[in-house]
N, CA, C and O atoms as CSV, one atom per row, in Angstrom:
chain,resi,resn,atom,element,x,y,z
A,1,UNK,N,N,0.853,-1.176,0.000
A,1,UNK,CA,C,0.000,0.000,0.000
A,1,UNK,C,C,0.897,1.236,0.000
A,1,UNK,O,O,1.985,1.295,0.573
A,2,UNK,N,N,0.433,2.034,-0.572
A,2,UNK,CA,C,1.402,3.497,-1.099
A,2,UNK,C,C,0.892,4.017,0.217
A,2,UNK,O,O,0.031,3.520,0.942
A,3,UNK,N,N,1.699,5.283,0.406
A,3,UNK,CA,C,1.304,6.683,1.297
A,3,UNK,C,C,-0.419,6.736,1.370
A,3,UNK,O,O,-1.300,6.490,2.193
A,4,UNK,N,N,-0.301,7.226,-0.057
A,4,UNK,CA,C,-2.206,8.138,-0.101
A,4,UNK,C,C,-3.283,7.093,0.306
A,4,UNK,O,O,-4.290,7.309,0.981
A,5,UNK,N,N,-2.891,5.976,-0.209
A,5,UNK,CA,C,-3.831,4.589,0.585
A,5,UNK,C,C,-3.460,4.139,1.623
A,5,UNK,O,O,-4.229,3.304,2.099
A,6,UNK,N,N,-2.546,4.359,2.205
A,6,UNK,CA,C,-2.695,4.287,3.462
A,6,UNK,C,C,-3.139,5.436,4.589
A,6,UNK,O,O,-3.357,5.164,5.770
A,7,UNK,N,N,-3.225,6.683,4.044
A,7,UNK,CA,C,-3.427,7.887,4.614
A,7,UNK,C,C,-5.318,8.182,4.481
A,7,UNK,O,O,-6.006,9.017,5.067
A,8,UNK,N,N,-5.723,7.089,3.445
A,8,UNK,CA,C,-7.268,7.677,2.880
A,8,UNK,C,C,-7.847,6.132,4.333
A,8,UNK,O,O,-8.812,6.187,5.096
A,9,UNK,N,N,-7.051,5.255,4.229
A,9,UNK,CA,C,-7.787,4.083,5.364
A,9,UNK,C,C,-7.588,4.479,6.400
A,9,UNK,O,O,-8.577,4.418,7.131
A,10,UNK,N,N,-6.310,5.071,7.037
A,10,UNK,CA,C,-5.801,5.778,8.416
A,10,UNK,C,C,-7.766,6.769,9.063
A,10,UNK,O,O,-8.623,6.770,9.947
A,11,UNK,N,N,-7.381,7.362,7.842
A,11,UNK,CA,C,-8.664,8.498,8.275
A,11,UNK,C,C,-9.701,7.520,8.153
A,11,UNK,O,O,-10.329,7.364,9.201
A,12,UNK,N,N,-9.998,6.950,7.372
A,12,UNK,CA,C,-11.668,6.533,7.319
A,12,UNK,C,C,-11.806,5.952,8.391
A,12,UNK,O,O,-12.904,6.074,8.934
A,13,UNK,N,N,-10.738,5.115,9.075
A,13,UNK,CA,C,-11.046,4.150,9.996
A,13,UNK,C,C,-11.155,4.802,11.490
A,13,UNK,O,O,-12.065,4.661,12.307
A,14,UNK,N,N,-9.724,5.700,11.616
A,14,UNK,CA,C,-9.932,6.742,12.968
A,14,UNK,C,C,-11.386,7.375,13.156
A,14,UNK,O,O,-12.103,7.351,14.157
A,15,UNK,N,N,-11.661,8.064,11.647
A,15,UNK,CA,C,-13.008,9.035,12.041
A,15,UNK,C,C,-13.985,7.978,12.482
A,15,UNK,O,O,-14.716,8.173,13.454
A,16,UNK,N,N,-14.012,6.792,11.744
A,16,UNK,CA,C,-15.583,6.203,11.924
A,16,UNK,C,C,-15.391,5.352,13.678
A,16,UNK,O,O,-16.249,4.763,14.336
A,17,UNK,N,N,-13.872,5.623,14.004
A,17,UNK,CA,C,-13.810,4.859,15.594
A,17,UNK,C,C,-14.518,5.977,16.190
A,17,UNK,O,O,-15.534,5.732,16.840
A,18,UNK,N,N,-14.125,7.145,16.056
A,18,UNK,CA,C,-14.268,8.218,16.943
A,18,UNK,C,C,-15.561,8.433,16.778
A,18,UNK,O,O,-16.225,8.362,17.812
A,19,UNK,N,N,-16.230,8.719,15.613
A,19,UNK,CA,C,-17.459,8.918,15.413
A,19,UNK,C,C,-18.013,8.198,16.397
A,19,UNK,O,O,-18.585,8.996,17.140
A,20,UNK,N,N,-18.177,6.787,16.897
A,20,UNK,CA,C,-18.938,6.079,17.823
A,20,UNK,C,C,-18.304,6.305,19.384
A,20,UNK,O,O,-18.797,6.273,20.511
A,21,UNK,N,N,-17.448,6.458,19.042
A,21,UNK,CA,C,-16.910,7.203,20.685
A,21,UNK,C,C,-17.560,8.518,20.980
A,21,UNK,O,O,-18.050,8.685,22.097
A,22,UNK,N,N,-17.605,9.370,20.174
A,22,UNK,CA,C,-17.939,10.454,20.641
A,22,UNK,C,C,-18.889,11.272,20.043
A,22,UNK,O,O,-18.995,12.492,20.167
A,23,UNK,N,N,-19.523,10.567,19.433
A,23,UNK,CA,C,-21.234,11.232,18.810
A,23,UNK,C,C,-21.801,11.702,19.643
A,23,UNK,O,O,-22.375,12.753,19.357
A,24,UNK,N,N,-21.932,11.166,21.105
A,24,UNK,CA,C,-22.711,12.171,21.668
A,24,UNK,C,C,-22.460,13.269,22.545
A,24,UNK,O,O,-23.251,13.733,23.367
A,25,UNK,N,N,-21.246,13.661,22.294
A,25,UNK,CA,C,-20.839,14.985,23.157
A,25,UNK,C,C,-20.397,16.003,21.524
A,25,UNK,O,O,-20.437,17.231,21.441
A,26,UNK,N,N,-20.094,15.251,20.658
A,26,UNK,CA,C,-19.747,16.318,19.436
A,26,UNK,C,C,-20.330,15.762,18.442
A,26,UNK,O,O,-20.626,14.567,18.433
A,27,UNK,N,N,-20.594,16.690,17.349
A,27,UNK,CA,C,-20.827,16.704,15.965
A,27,UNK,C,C,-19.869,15.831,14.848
A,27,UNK,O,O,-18.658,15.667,14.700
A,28,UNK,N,N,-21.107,15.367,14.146
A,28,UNK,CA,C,-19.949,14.813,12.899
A,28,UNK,C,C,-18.664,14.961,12.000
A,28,UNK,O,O,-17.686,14.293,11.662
A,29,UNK,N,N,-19.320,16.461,11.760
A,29,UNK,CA,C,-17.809,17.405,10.889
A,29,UNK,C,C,-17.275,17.929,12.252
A,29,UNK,O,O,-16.331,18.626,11.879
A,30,UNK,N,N,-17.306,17.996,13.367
A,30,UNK,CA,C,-16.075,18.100,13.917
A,30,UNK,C,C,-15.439,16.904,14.506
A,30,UNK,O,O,-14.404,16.848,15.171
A,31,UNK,N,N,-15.928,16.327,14.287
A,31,UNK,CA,C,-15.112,14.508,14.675
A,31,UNK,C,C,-14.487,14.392,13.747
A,31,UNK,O,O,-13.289,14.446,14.027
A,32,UNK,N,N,-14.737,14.210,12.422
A,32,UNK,CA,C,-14.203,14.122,11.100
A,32,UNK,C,C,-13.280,15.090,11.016
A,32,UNK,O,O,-12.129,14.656,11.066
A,33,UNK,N,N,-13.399,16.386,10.893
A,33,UNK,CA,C,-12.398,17.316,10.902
A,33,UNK,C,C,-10.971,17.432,11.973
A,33,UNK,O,O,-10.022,18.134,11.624
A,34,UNK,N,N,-10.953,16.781,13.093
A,34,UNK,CA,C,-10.478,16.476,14.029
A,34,UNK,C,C,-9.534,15.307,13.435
A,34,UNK,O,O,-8.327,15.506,13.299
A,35,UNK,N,N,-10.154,14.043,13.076
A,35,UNK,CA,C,-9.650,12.913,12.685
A,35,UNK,C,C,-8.508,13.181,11.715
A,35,UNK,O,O,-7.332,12.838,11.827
A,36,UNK,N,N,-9.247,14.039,10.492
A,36,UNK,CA,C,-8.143,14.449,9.579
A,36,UNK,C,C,-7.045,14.927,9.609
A,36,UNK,O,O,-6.014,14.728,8.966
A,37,UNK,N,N,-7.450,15.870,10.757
A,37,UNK,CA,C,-6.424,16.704,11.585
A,37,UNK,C,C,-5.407,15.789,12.237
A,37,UNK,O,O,-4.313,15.942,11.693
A,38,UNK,N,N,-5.379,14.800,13.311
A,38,UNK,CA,C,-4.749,13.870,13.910
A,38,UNK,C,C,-4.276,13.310,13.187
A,38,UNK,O,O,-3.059,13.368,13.362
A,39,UNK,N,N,-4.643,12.499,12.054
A,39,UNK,CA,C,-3.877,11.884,11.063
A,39,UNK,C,C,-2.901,12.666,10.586
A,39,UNK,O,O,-1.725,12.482,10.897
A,40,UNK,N,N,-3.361,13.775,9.651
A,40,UNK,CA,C,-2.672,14.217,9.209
A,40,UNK,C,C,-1.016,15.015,9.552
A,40,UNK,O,O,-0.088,15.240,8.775
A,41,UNK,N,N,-1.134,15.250,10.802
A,41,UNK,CA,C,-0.045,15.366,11.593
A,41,UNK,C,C,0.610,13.934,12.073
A,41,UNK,O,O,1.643,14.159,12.704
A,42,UNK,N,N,0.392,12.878,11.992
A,42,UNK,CA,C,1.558,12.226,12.560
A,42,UNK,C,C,1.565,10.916,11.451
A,42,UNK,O,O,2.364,9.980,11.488
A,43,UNK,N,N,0.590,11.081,10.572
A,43,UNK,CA,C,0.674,9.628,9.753
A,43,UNK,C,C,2.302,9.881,8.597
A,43,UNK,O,O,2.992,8.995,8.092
A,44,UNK,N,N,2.486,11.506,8.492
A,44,UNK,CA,C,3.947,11.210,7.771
A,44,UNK,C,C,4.994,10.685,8.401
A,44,UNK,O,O,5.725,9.887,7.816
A,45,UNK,N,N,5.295,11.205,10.176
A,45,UNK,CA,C,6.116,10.521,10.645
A,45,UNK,C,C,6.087,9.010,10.402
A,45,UNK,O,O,6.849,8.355,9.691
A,46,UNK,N,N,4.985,8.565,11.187
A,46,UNK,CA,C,4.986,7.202,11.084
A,46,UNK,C,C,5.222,6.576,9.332
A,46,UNK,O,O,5.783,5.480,9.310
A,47,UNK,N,N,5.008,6.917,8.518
A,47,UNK,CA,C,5.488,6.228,7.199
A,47,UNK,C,C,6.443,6.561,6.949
A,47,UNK,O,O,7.220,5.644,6.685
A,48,UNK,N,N,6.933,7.775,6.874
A,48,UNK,CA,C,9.072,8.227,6.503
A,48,UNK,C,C,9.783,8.616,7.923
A,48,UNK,O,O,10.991,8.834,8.015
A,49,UNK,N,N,8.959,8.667,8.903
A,49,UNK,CA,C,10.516,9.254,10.199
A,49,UNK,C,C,10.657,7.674,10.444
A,49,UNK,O,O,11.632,7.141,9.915
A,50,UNK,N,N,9.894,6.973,11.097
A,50,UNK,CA,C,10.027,5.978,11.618
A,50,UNK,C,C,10.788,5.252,11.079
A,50,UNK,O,O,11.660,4.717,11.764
A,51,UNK,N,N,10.691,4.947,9.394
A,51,UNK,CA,C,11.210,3.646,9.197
A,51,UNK,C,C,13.127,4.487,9.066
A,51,UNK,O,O,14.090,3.743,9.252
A,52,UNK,N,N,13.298,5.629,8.824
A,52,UNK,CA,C,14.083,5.661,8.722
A,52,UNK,C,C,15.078,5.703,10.003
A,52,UNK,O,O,16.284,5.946,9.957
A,53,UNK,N,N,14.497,5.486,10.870
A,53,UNK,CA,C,15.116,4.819,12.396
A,53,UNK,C,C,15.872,3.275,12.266
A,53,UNK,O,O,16.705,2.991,13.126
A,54,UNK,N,N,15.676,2.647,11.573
A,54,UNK,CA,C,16.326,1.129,11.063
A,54,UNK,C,C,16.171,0.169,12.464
A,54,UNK,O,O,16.979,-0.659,12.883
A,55,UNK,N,N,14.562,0.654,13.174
A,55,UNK,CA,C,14.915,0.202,14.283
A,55,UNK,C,C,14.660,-1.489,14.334
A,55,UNK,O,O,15.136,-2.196,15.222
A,56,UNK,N,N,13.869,-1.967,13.281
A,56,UNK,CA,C,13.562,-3.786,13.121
A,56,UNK,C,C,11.825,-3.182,13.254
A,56,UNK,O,O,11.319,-2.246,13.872
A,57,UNK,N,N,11.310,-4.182,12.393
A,57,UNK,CA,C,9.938,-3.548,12.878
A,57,UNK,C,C,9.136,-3.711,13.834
A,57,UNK,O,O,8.050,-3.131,13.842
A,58,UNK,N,N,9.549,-4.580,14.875
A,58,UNK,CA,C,8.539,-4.559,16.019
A,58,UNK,C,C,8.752,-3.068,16.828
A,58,UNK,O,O,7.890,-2.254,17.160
A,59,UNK,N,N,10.154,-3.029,17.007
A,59,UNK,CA,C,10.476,-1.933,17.822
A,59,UNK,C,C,10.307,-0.514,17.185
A,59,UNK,O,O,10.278,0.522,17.848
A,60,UNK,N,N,10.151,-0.616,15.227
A,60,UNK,CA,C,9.640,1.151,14.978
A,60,UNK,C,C,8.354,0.973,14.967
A,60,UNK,O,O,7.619,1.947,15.127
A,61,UNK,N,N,7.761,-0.482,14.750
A,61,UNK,CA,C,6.172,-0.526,15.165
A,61,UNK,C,C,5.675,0.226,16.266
A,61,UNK,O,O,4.984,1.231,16.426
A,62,UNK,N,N,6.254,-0.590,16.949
A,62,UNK,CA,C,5.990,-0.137,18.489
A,62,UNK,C,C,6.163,1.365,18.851
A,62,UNK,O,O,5.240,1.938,19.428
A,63,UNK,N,N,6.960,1.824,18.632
A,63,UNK,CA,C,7.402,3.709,18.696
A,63,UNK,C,C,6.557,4.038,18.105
A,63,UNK,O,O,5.582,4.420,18.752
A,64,UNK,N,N,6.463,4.073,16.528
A,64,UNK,CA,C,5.869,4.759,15.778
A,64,UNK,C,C,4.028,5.051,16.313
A,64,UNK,O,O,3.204,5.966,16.332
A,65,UNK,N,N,4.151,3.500,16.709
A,65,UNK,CA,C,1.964,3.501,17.308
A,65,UNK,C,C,1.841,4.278,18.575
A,65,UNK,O,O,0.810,4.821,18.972
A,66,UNK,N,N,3.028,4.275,19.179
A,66,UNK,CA,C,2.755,4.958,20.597
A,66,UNK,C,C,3.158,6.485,20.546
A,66,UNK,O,O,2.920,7.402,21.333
A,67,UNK,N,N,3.979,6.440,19.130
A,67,UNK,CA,C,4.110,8.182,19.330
A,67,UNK,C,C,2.723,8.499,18.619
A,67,UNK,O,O,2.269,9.569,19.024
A,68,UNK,N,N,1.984,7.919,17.745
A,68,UNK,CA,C,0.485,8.730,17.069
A,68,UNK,C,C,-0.041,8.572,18.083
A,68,UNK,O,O,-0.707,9.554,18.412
A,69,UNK,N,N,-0.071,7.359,19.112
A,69,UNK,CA,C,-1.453,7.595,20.086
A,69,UNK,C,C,-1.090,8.748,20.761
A,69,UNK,O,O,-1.680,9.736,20.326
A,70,UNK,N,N,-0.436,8.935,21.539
A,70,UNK,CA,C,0.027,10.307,22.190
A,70,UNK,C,C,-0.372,11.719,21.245
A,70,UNK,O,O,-1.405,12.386,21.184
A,71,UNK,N,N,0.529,11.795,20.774
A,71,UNK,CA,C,0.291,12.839,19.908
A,71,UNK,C,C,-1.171,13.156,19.545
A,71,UNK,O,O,-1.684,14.255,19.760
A,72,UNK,N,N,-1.859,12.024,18.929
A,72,UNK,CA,C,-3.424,12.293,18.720
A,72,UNK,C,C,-4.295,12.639,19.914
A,72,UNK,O,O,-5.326,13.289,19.735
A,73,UNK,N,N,-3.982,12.295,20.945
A,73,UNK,CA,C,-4.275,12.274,22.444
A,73,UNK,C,C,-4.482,13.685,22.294
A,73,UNK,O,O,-5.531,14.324,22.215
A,74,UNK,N,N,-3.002,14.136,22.266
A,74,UNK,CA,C,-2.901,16.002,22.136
A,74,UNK,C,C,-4.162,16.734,21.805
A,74,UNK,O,O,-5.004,17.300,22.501
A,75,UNK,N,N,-3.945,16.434,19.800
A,75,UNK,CA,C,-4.522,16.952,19.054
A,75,UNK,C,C,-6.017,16.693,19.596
A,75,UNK,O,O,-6.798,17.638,19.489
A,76,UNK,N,N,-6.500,15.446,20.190
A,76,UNK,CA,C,-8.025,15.355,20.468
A,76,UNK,C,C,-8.162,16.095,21.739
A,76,UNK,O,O,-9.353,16.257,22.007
A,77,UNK,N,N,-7.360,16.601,22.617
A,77,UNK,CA,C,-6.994,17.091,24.297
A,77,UNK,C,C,-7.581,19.145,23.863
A,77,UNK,O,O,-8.452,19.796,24.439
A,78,UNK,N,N,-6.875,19.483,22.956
A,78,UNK,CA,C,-7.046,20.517,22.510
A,78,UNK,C,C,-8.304,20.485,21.303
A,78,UNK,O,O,-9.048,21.429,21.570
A,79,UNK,N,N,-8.729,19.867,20.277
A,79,UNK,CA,C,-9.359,20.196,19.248
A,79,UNK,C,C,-11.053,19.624,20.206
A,79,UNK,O,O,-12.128,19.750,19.620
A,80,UNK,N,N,-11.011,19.237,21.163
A,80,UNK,CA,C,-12.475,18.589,21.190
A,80,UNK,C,C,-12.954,19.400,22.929
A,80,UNK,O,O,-12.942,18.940,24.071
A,81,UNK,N,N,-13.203,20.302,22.554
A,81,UNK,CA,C,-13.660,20.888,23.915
A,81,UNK,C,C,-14.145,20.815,25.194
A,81,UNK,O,O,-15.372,20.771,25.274
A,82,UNK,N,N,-13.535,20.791,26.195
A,82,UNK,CA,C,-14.322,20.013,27.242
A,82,UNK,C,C,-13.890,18.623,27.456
A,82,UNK,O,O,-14.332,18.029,28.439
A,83,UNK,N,N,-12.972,17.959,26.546
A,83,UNK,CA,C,-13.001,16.377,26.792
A,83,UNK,C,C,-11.756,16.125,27.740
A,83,UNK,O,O,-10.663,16.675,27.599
A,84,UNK,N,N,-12.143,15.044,28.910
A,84,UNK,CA,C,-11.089,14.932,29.976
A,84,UNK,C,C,-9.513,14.302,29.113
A,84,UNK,O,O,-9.510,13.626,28.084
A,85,UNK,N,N,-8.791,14.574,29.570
A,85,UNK,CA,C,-7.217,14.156,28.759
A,85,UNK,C,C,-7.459,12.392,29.160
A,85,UNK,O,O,-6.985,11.726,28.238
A,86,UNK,N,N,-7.959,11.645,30.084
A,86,UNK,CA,C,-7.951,10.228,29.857
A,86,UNK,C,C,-8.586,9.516,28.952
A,86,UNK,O,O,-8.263,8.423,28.486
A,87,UNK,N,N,-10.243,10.708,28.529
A,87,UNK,CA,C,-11.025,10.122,27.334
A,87,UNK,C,C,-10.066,10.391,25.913
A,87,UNK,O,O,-9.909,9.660,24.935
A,88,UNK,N,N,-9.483,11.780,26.231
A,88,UNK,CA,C,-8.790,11.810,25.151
A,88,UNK,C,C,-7.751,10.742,24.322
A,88,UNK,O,O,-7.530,10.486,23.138
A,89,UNK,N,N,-7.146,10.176,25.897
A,89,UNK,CA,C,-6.072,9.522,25.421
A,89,UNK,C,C,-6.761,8.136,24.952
A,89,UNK,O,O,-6.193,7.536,24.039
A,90,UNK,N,N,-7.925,7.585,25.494
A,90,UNK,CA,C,-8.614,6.242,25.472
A,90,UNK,C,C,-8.737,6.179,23.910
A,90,UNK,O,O,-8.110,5.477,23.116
A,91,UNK,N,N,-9.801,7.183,23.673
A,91,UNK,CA,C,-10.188,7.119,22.305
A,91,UNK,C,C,-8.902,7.234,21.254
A,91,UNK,O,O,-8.692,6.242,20.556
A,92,UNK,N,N,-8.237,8.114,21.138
A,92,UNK,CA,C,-6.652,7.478,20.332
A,92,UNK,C,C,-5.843,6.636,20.467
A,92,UNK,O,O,-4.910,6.393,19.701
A,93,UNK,N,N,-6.168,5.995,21.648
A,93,UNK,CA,C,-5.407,4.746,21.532
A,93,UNK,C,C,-6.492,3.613,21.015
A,93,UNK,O,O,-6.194,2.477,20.645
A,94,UNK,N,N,-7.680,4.119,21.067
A,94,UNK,CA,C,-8.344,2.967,20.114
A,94,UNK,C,C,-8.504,3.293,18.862
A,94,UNK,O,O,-8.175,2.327,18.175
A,95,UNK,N,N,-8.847,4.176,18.220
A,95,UNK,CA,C,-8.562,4.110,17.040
A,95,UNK,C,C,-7.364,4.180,16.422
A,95,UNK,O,O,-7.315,4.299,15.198
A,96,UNK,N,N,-6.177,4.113,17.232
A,96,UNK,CA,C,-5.258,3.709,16.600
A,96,UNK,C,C,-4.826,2.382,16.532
A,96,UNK,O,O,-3.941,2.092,15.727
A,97,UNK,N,N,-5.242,1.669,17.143
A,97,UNK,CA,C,-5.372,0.364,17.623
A,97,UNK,C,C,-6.168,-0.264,16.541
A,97,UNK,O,O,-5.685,-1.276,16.032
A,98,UNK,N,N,-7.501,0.243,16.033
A,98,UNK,CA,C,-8.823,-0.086,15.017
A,98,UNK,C,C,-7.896,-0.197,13.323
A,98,UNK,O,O,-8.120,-1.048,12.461
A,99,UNK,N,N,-6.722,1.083,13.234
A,99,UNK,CA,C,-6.228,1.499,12.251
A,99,UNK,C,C,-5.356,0.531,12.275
A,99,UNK,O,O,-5.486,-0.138,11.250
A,100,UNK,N,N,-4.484,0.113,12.987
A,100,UNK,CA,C,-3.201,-0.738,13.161
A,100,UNK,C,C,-3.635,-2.346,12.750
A,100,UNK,O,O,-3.171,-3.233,12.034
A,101,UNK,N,N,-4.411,-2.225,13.343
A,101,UNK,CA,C,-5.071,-4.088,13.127
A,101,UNK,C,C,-5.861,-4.099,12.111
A,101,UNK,O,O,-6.264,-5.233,11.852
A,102,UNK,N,N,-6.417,-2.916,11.124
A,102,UNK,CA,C,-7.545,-3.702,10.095
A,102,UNK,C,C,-6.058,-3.425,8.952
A,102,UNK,O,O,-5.860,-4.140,7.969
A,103,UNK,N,N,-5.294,-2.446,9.289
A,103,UNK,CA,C,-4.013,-2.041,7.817
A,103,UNK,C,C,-3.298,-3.653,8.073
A,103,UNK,O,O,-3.050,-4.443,7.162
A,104,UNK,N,N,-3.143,-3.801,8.990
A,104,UNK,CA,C,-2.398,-5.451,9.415
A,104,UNK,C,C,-3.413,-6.351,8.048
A,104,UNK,O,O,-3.106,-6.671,6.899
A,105,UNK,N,N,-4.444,-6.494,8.697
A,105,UNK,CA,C,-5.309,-7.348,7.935
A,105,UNK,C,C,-5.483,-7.566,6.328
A,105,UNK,O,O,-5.547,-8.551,5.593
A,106,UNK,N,N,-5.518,-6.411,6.185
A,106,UNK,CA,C,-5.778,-5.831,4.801
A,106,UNK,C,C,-4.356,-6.080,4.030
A,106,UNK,O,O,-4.341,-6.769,3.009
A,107,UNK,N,N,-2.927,-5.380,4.657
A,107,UNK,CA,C,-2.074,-6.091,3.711
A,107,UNK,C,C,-0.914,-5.275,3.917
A,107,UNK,O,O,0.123,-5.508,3.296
């Protein structure tokens, strides 16, 4: 899978986690807009910083998933108003988790 297909499943899959996490405290286009947002800030690391770490892939696996969950943590800590930093962090670590295991699957 190239960059842009992996960047168009990253999002579809984050937004539609979050969407069910958090439909009922926020709106659709700002879940979605949010999602894009989160992705879009850390899905380049994870495809060109990471690998160029030569770390073996469990161990840039491993970095790379725990630096987006964090980081998205952020971006959802600040972009979603009102939301406690543990929901924040819950929900990015599951949809990054949702993203990690269906891109596994898929190929």
């Amino acid at each position: 899978m190239d960059f842009a297909g992996a960047y168009a499943l990253t999002v579809s899959i984050e937004a539609a986690v979050l969407f069910l996490l958090l439909r009922k405290e926020y709106g659709a286009g700002l879940i979605a807009r949010n999602a894009i947002i989160a992705s879009s800030l850390t899905l380049p690391f994870v495809w060109f910083a990471f690998p160029a770490l030569h770390l073996g892939w469990g161990a840039q696996t491993a970095a790379a998933e725990v630096f987006a969950a964090f980081a998205e943590a952020g971006v959802y800590a600040v972009a979603f108003r009102g939301i406690r930093p543990k929901d924040a962090i819950l929900a990015s670590v599951l949809c990054n988790w949702a993203s990690f295991v269906i891109g596994l699957a898929i190929g």
